[in-house]
N, C-alpha and C positions, 0 to 999 in steps of 0.2 A: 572811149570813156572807161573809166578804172574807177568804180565804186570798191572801197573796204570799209570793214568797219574792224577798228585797231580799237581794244585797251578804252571806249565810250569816247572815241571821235572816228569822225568816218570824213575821209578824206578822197576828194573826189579829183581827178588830173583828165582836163578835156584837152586831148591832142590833136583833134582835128583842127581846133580852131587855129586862126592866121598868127594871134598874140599870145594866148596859150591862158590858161586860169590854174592856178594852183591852192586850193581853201585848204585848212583845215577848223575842224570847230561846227557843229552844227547849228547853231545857231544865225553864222555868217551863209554857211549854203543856203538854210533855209531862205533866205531874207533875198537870197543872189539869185534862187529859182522860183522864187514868187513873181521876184518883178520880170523876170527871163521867159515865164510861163504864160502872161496875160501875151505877149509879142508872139512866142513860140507854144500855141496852147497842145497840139499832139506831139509836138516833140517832146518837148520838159515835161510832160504830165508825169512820167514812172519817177523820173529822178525825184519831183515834188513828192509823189504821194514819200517814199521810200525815207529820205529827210527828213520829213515832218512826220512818219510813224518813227524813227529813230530818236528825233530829238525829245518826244513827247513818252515813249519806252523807258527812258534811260532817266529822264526824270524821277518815275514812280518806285524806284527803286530809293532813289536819295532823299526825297520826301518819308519816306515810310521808316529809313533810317534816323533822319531827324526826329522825325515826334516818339519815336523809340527811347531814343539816345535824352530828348529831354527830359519825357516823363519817368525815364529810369533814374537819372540825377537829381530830379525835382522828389522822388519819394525816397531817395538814398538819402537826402541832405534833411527831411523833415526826420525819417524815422532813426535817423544817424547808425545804422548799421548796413552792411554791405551784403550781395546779393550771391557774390561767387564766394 
């Protein structure tokens, strides 16, 4: 198993299996080792926890950019002058 994490997708290649899985996207791992995890609960447990601390990391960053980015615009456009 080949965990990375690229550029805010973390792309995970299981080679041992017989059909082989290729995700990228965290959102689809997470959802693929949840239901993977209740069936396989000590094997999948690191891959889960690891997923779902990534997909919920990578959020807080883009959240915190938006209400930024809005309330910089929303008092740019009332006070009509610019900040830089």
């Amino acid at each position: 198993m080949v965990i990375r994490c690229q550029d805010h997708v973390l792309m995970i290649d299981i080679h041992f299996h017989p059909i082989g899985f290729f995700f990228t996207g965290s959102y689809r791992l997470m959802i693929f080792f949840f239901i993977f995890s209740s069936f396989f609960p000590v094997f999948f447990f690191k891959p889960t926890i690891v997923i779902f601390l990534h997909s919920v990391l990578i959020q807080i960053p883009k959240i915190i950019f938006k209400i930024f980015f809005l309330l910089f615009f929303q008092l740019k456009s009332k006070n009509n002058f610019f900040f830089f």
